[in-house]
Each structure stands twice: as structure tokens, then as C-alpha cells.
C-alpha positions in Angstrom: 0.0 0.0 0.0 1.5 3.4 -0.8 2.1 6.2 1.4 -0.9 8.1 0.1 -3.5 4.9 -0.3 -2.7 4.8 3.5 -3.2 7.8 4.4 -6.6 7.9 2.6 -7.8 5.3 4.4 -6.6 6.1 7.7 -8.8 9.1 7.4 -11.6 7.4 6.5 -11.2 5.2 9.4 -10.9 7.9 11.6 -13.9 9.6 9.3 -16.2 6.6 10.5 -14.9 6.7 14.2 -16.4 10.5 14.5 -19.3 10.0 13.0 -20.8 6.8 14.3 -20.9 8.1 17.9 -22.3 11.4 16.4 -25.2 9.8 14.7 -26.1 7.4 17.7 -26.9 10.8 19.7 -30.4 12.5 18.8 -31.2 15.8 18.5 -33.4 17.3 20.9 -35.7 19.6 18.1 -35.7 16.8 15.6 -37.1 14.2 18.7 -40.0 16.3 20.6 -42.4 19.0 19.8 -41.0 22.1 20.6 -44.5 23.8 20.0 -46.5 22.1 22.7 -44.4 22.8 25.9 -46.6 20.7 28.4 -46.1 20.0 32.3 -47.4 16.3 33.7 -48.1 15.4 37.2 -47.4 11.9 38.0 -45.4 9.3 40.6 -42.2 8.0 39.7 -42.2 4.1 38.8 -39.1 3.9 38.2 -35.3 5.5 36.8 -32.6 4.1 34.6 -29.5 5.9 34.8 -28.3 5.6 31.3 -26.0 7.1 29.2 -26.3 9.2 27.6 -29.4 10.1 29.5 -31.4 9.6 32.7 -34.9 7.7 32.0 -37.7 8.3 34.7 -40.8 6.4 34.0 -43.9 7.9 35.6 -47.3 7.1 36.1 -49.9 9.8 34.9 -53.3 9.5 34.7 -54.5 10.9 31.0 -58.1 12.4 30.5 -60.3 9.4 30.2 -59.0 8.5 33.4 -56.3 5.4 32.6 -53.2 5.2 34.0 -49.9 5.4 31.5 -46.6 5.0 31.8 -44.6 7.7 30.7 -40.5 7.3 29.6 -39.2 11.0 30.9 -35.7 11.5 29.6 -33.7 14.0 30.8 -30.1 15.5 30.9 -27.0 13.1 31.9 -26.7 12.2 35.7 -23.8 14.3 36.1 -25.6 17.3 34.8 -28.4 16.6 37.4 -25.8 16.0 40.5 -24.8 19.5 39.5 -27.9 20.8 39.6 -28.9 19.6 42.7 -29.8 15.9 42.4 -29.4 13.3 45.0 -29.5 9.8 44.4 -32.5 9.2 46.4 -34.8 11.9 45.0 -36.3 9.5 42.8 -37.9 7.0 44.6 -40.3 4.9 43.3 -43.7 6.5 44.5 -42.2 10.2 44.7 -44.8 12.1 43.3 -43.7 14.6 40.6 -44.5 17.7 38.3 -42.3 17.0 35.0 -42.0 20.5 32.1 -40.9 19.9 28.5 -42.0 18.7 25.8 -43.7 15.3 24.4 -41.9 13.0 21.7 -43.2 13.4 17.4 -44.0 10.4 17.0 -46.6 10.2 19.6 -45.0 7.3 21.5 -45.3 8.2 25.4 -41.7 9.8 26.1 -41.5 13.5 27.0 -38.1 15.3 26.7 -38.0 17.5 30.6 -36.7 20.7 30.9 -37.7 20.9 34.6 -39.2 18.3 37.4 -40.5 19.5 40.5 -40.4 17.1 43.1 -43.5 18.0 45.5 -42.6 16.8 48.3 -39.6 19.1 48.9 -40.5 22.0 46.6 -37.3 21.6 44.7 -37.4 22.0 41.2 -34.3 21.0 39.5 -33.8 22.7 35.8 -31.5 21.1 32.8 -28.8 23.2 31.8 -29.6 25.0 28.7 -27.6 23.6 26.1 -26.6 20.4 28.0 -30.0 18.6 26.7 -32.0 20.9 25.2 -30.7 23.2 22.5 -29.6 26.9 23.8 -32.8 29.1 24.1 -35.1 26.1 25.2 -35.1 26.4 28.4 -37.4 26.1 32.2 -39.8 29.1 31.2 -42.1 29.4 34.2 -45.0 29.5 31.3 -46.4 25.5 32.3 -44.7 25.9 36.3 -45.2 22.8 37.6 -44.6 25.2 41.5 -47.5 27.0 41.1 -49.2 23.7 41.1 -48.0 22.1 44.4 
């Protein structure tokens, strides 16, 4: 192989290396609706601490009554330890006041912006830019506080 041919190629590969990891991650505006900012009360079933993000699956009960199970993702656990998180304030069972924004597709996941945890008050934000683009951010507009 000639100097050139390898060097071609070893660009390539590094090419592929960038973009695979790139294209695994979603983007926030292409995922949910960011025309129908919505707030949901509900009880936490469970969490997933994954990565890239942090899954909390809560209970809400929709308009004709029945309860569903909603997939909450939010910003990275790191991000939420640095905003205020501990690992205990999702239990399963804590009740919970969640802002952002529902998936396109209609499938039951919500991209949060905010989550107030009602039994402490505290609502914890996502950096903006860490999850949601820059400009999308915890508005106040659907407070989940002034519904404690």
C-alpha cells in the first residue's frame, strides 16, 4: 500500500470513528415538539440511569381516566448531580410535576426541561444547552410550583 493509499484510508477510518458516535446521539428539536411545551403530574415508577441520558418512568393518569406510563428523559446524571440531584430523589412513588415537551412520533416519552419534586419544593432545571438546544429552556409559562 502506498504512502498516500494509507493515508486515505486512515482518514476514513478515523472519518467513521467520529461520525458513528455522532449519529447514535439524537437531537433534541428533531425528537419532541418544541410547540407544545406541556407539564405532567405523575409518581415515579421507576429510573434508569443511562448514558447518555437519565430515563424516569412515571405514572400519569391521562383524560379518560387510565393510568400510562410515561418514559421522561432528561439531561445526563452528572448534569443533574450538578444541579442539585441526589441519588434518592427518585424513589419509586415520589410524586412529581415534569415540564418539557412530548416526543413526534406520539410514542409516550416527554423530553423535561424541569421536574419539581413535591414533596420538597425543589425544582431541579436542565442546563440549557446540556440537553435541550440553547434558548429552550425552564420558562415558568407550564410551572409545575404554582401547582403544588
Amino acid at each position: 500500500m502506498s504512502g498516500k493509499h494509507f493515508l486515505q484510508t486512515l482518514l476514513l477510518m478515523l472519518l467513521i470513528c467520529v461520525a458513528v458516535p455522532v449519529a447514535a446521539h439524537h437531537s433534541f428539536p428533531a425528537e419532541y415538539d418544541l410547540n407544545k411545551p406541556l407539564f405532567m403530574d405523575g409518581n415515579v415508577t421507576r429510573v434508569e440511569l443511562k448514558n447518555p441520558h437519565v430515563e424516569v418512568f412515571v405514572d400519569v393518569t391521562d383524560k379518560q381516566g387510565k393510568t400510562v406510563n410515561w418514559e421522561v428523559e432528561l439531561t445526563s446524571a452528572t448534569s443533574l448531580v450538578k444541579g442539585g440531584w441526589k441519588s434518592d430523589s427518585f424513589k419509586p412513588g415520589t410524586n412529581v410535576c415534569v415540564e418539557g415537551f412530548p416526543e413526534k412520533s406520539g410514542k409516550l416519552k416527554f423530553g423535561s426541561l424541569s421536574v419539581y419534586l413535591k414533596s420538597t419544593g425543589q425544582i431541579v432545571q436542565t442546563p440549557p444547552g446540556r440537553w435541550a438546544p440553547p434558548g429552550v429552556h425552564y420558562t415558568g409559562k407550564t410551572s409545575c410550583s404554582n401547582r403544588g
